[in-house]
ZAMARGU-4260 file (C-alpha; in steps of 0.2 Angstrom, whole numbers, plus 5000, padded with zeros to 4 digits):
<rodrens>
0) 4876/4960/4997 | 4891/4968/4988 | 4886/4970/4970 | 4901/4959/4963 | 4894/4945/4971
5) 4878/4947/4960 | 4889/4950/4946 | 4904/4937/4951 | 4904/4933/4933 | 4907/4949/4925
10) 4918/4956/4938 | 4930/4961/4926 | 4919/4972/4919 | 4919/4968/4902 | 4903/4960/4902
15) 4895/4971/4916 | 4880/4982/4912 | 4882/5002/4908 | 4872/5007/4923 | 4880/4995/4936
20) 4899/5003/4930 | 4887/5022/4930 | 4880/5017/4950 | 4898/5012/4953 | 4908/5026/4950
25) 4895/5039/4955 | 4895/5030/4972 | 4911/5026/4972 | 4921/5042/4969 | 4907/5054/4977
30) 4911/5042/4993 | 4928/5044/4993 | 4929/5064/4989 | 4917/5067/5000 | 4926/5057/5016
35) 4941/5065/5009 | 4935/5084/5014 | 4926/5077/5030 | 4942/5067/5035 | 4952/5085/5030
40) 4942/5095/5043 | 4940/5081/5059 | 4959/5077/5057 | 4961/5093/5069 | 4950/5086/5081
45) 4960/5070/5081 | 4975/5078/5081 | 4971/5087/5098 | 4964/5072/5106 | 4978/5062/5101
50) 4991/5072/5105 | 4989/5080/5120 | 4976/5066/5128 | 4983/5047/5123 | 5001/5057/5120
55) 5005/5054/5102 | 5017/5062/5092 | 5010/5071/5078 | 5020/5060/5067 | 5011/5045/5073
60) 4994/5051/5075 | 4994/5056/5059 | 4999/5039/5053 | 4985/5032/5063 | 4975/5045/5055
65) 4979/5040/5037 | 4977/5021/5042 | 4958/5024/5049 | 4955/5033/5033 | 4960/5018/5022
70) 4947/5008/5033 | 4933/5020/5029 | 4936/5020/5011 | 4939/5002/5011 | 4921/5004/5020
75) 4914/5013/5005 | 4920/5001/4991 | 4916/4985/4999 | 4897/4989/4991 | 4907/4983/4974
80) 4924/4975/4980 | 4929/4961/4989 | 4943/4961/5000 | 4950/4946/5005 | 4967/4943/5019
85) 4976/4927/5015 | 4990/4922/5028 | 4990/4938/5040 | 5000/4928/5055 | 5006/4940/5068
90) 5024/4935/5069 | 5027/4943/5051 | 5027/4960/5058 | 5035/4955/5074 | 5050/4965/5070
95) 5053/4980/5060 | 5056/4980/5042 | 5053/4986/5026 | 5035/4980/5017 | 5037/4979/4998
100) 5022/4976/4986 | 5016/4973/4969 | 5008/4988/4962 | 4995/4988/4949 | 4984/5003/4952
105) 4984/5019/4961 | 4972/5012/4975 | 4986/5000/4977 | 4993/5010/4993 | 4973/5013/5000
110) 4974/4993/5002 | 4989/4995/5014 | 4976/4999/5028 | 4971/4980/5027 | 4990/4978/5036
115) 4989/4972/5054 | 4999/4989/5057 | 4997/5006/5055 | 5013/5013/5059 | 5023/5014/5042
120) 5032/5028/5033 | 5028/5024/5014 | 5040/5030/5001 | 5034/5037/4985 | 5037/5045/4970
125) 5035/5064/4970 | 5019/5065/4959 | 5008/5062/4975 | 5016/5075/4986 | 5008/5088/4974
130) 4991/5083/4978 | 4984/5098/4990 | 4971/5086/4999 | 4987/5073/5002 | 5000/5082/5003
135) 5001/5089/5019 | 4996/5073/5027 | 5010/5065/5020 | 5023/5077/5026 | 5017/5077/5044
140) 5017/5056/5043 | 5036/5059/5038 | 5036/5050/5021 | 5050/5049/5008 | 5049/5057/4993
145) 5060/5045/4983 | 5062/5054/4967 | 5067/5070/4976 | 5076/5065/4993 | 5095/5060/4990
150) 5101/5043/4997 | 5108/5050/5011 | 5090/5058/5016 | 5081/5042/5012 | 5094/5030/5022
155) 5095/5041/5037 | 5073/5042/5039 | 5074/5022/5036 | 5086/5022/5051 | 5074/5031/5062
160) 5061/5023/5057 | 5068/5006/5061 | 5074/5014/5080 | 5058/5018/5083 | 5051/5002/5078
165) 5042/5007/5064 | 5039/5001/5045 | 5044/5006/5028 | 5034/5004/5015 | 5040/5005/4996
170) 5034/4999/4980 | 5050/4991/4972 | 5044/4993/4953 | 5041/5013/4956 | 5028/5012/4943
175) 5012/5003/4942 | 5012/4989/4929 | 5000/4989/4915 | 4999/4970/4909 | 4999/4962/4929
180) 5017/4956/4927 | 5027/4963/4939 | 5041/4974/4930 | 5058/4978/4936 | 5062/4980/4954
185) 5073/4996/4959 | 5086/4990/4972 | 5083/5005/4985 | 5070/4993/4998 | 5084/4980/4997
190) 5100/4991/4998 | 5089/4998/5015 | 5087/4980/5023 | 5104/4976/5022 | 5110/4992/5029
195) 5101/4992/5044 | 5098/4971/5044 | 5079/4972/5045 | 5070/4960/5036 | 5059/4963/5020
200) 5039/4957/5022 | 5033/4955/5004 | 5016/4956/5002 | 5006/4952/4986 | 4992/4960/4979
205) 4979/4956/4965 | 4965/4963/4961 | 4967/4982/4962 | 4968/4979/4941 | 4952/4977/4941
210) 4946/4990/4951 | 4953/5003/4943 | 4971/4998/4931 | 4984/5011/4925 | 4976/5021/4908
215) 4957/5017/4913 | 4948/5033/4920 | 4933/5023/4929 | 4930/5009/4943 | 4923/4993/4941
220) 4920/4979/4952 | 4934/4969/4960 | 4940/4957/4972 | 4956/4963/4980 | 4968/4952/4986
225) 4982/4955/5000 | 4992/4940/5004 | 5006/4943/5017 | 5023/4932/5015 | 5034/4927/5028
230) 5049/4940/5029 | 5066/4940/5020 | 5080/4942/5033 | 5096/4949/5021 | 5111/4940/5029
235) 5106/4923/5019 | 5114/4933/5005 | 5134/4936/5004 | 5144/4946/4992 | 5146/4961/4984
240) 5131/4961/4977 | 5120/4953/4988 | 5108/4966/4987 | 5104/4959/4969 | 5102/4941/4975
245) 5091/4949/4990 | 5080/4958/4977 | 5079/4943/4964 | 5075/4932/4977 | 5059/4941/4984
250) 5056/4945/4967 | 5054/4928/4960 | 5044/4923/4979 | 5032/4937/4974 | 5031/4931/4956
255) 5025/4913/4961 | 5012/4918/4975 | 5005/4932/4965 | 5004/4918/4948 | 4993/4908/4962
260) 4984/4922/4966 | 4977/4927/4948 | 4974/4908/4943 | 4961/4905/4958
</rodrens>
């Protein structure tokens, strides 16, 4: 039994015991380093069975890779984390798009392996790309480094993306928010969809907060929330600066579901 269940009302950790928080993080992180390195020397292994036995490119196996290594570690924390899918209807990813999420904690992009779909270029601030265990992964899945690639770079990868039928995934606020409301929205995910006239799937997350918030150093137990809504297409917005309506819009859908979310 996941231990948030025997602790459902101290979940936010303010009430929980030392040694269950001690358990928790000792498990917890030890889990995760530890199926880091072993995920770091099989991903050779996948790479040649993959690519030259099903025929993946190494851009998509490695995608695949990442995916598979968010449903191990998703594995490894459901001992003190719930995660629960609410609305995950096919037909939301039946066309390619750009995915944009709330974000309240750095584990906020390992929940993105609870997506029905695994291949996605996720565009990120440059602070992750100088993590040598990450790195290197994220160059061969093609991401976007959004604070260093200029426009022109990131719409061009966005194209190809969509072409090939593939998702982007960005994090609109940029930065993780420290109080649960959702800050300001950048208007480069929105500027893409009405470029290339994909559609935006938001989907809204709570929980991650809890689990490890922006400014806390250790994990406690949570139950993670992914809730998928149906997607935005951009040409219900005219103008000149309809990529602001676009991006208020999905904003203000987010804000209402996520306010749901938090009160349940």
């Amino acid at each position: 039994m996941p231990i948030q269940n025997v602790f459902e009302h101290k979940i936010t950790g303010k009430y929980a015991k030392i040694p269950i928080l001690v358990f928790i993080n000792i498990f917890g992180l030890s889990g995760l380093i530890l199926w880091t390195l072993t995920g770091f020397l099989l991903f050779p292994i996948g790479l040649v069975y993959m690519k030259f036995i099903q025929g993946y490119s190494v851009l998509l196996l490695t995608r695949k890779c990442i995916w598979i290594y968010g449903r191990v570690w998703q594995f490894i924390f459901s001992a003190f984390v719930v995660f629960q899918k609410i609305d995950f209807d096919p037909y939301k990813f039946s066309h390619p798009g750009i995915i944009v999420a709330n974000h309240r904690s750095f584990f906020d992009t390992y929940c993105m392996n609870m997506l029905p779909v695994y291949d996605i270029c996720f565009g990120v601030r440059a602070w992750p790309f100088k993590m040598i265990f990450y790195r290197l992964f994220m160059e061969l899945a093609g991401y976007i480094n959004i604070e260093k690639f200029p426009w022109r770079t990131i719409s061009r990868i966005a194209k190809k993306n969509f072409a090939d039928k593939s998702y982007v995934m960005i994090f609109p606020e940029g930065h993780r928010s420290r109080n649960k409301a959702m800050t300001k929205f950048y208007s480069g995910a929105f500027k893409l969809s009405i470029e290339n006239n994909v559609p935006l799937i938001p989907v809204c997350l709570t929980g991650t907060e809890k689990l490890l918030p922006a400014g806390r150093m250790f994990l406690a137990p949570a139950k993670i929330k992914m809730k998928i809504l149906d997607p935005v297409w951009p040409d219900q917005f005219q103008g000149v600066a309809r990529h602001i309506l676009l991006k208020k819009h999905v904003k203000n859908l987010m804000d209402a579901h996520i306010r749901e979310m938090d009160a349940e």
